[in-house]
N, C-alpha and C positions, 0 to 999 in steps of 0.2 A: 200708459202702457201697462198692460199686467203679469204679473208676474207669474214664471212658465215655473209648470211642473218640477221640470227638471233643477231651475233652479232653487225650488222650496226644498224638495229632497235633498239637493246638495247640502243645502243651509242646516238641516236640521242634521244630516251626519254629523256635519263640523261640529255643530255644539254637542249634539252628541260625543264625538271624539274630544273633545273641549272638554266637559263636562266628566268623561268617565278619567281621564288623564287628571283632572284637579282631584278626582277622589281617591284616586292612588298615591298623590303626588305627599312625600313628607308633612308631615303635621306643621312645619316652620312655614311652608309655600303657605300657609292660611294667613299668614301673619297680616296684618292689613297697612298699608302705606298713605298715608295723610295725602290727599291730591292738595297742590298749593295751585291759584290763578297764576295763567299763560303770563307772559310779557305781553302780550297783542288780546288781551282778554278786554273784550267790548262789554257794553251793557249800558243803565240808565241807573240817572239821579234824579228821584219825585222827593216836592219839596213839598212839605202840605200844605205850611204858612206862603204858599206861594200861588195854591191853586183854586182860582173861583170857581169851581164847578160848572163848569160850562158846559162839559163834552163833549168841545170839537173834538178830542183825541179819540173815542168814541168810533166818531162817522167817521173821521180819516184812516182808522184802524181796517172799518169793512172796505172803505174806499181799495183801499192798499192790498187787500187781500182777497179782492172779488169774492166777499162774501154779503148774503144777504142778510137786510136788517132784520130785526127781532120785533116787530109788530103783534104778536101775543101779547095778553095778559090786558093788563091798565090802556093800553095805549090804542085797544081796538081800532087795529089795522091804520092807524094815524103816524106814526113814529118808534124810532128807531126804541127801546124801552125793555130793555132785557132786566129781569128779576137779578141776576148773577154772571157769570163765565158759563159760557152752553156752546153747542156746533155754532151758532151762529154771533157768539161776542167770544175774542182772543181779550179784552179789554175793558173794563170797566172803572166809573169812577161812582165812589160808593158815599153815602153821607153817616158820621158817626155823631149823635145829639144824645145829649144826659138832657133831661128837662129839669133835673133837677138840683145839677150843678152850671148848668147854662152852658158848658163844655161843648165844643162839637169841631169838626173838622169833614173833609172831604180825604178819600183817599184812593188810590189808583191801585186795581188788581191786574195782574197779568203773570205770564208766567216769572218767573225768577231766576230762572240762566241759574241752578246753584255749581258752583265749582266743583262739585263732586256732586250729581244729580242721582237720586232715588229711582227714576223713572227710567232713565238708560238700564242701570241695576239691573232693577224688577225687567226691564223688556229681554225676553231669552234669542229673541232672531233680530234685533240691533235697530227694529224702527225706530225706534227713539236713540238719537246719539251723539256727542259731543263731534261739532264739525269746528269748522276754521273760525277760531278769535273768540272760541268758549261756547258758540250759540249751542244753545239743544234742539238739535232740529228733528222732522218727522217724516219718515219716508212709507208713507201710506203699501208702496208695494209689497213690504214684508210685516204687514202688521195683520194676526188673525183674530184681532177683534177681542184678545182675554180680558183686555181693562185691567189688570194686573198695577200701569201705572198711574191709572188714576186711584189704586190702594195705597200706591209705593209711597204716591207725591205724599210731602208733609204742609203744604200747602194749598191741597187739593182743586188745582190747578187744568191737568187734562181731561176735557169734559166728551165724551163719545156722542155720533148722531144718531138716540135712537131712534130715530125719523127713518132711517136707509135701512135697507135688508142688509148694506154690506159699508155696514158703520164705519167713518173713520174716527181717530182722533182728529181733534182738534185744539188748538193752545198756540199761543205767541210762539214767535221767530223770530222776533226784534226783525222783523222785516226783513230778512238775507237778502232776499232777493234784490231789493231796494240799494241794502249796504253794498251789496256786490257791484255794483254801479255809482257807485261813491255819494249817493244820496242817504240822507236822513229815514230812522222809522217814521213812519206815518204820524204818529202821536208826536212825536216830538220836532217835527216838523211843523203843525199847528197851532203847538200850546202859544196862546197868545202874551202869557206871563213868564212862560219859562220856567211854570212848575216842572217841567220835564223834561232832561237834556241828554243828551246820547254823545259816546264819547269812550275812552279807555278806560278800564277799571281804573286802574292805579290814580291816573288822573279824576278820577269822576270821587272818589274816598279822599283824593287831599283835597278837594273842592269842598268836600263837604267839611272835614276836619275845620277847616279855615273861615267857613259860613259858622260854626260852633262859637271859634275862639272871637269871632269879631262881633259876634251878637250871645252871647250866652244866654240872655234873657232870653229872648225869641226860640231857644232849641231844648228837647232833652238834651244832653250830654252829649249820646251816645249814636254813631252811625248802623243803623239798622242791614243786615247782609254784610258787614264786614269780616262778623264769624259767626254768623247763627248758621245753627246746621251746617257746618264747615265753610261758612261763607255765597256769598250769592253774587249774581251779576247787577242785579238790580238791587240798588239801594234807595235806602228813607232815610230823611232829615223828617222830625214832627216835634209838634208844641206840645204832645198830648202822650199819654204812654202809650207804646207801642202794643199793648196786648189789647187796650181798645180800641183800636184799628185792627184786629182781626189778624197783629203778626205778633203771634206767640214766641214764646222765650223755648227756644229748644236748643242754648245752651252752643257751644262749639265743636257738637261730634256731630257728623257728619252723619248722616241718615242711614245711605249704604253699607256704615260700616255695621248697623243693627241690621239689616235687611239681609246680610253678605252670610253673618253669624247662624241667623237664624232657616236663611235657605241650606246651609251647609249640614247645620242640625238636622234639618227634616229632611231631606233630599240627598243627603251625600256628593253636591255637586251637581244637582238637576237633574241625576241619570233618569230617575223616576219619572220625568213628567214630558221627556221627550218626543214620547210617543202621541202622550196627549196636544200637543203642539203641531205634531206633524197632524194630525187630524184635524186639529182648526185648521191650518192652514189650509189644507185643501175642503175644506167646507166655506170658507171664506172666499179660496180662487173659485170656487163653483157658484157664491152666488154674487160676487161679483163681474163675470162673465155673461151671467143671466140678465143680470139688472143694465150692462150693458149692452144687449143683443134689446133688449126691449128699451131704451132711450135711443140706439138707434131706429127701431120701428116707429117710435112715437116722431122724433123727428121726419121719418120719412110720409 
């Protein structure tokens, strides 16, 4: 279903009226509030020392999400073989080798659920946005295509299709849809080891804590998302440091609260770029309107 004029206008007064109301609003309203995880906040625990690289999670990922494989590249038109996270992989398992410390590991990309998320932030018409039990979910009918957060992510994570005239994002959802029917994410429905397990935050961090304390040999110390960038939904257990597996140390401030600072510096509360917005938008509902009047023809 696409979304009507009238309500893209609607949506951009608001944040317009949203936007000029914070730039009036006392200098204390800037002040910024630490988001803490829900009680009912979901997500996943990847364990490295756990995971053979297999990639069923991989194909149960496109399974799960009627997407299709990634047959570019190496794998000429043979298999599924995606380079990284693209339109067409929410999910990948990646290999990390020192040749020269013999060091290596597998490790699992997707997005991150963060508990205070960059890309809701950066998104000015709310396509990206914290729904029930923490997911960051993506509602294609209000998105005009700025990519905004795929600059925001600190993970850079949302990957656009620029395959389509009327690009969406794309990026994990821990499955909702799935969840919302009392099933399992796809990946973690698969994993034959149980490198990857879905489950409550709170519980999924004493899981991990307790896999720490009963093997310390086998762990770094430290749980990965527990408060990096204010904490995430997806957490790592690894044998190996975290920053060569490709999860940088960004510390426990929360991304937003740099991203919040600095739109407020430059923008006064977004008044400025409203307008700009409003024009994607409706250059977005026009050519997504188009590309569906000809997917109709084509099927007919």
């Amino acid at each position: 279903m696409g979304i009507s004029r009238r309500f893209a206008l609607k949506s951009v007064a608001t944040a317009a009226g949203t936007a000029l109301a914070r730039a009036i609003a006392p200098a204390k309203a800037d002040a910024y509030e630490r988001v803490e995880p829900a009680d009912d906040a979901v997500g996943m625990l990847y364990d490295t020392t756990k995971c053979i690289g297999c990639k069923s999670c991989m194909t149960a990922c496109n399974e799960a999400n009627n997407l299709p494989y990634d047959t570019r590249g190496e794998s000429a038109g043979r298999w599924h073989m995606p380079f990284d996270l693209n339109e067409y992989c929410k999910n990948i398992i990646k290999l990390y080798k020192d040749d020269e410390t013999g060091e290596q590991s597998f490790v699992k990309r997707q997005c991150m659920h963060c508990v205070d998320p960059a890309c809701t932030t950066a998104c000015m018409l709310g396509a990206l946005y914290k729904a029930e039990h923490g997911i960051v979910r993506y509602n294609a009918d209000l998105c005009v295509g700025c990519r905004y957060c795929e600059m925001a992510c600190p993970f850079n994570i949302p990957k656009f299709e620029w395959e389509s005239r009327a690009g969406k994002i794309v990026k994990c959802e821990l499955c909702a849809h799935l969840v919302a029917e009392g099933k399992l994410p796809g990946c973690c429905e698969v994993c034959p080891t149980g490198a990857v397990i879905y489950g409550n935050r709170a519980e999924l961090l004493a899981e991990a804590h307790r896999r720490i304390e009963a093997e310390p040999d086998r762990y770094v110390p430290h749980v990965y998302g527990e408060t990096e960038a204010g904490g995430t939904q997806v957490l790592y257990l690894a044998h190996l440091d975290f920053e060569k597996l490709g999860l940088p140390d960004y510390g426990d401030r929360p991304v937003p609260q740099t991203v919040k600072t600095i739109q407020h510096g430059i923008y006064q509360g977004f008044v400025a770029p409203v307008g700009l917005y409003a024009m994607l938008a409706a250059v977005m509902m026009r050519n997504r309107r188009q590309q569906s009047e000809e997917d109709t023809k084509d099927e007919g």
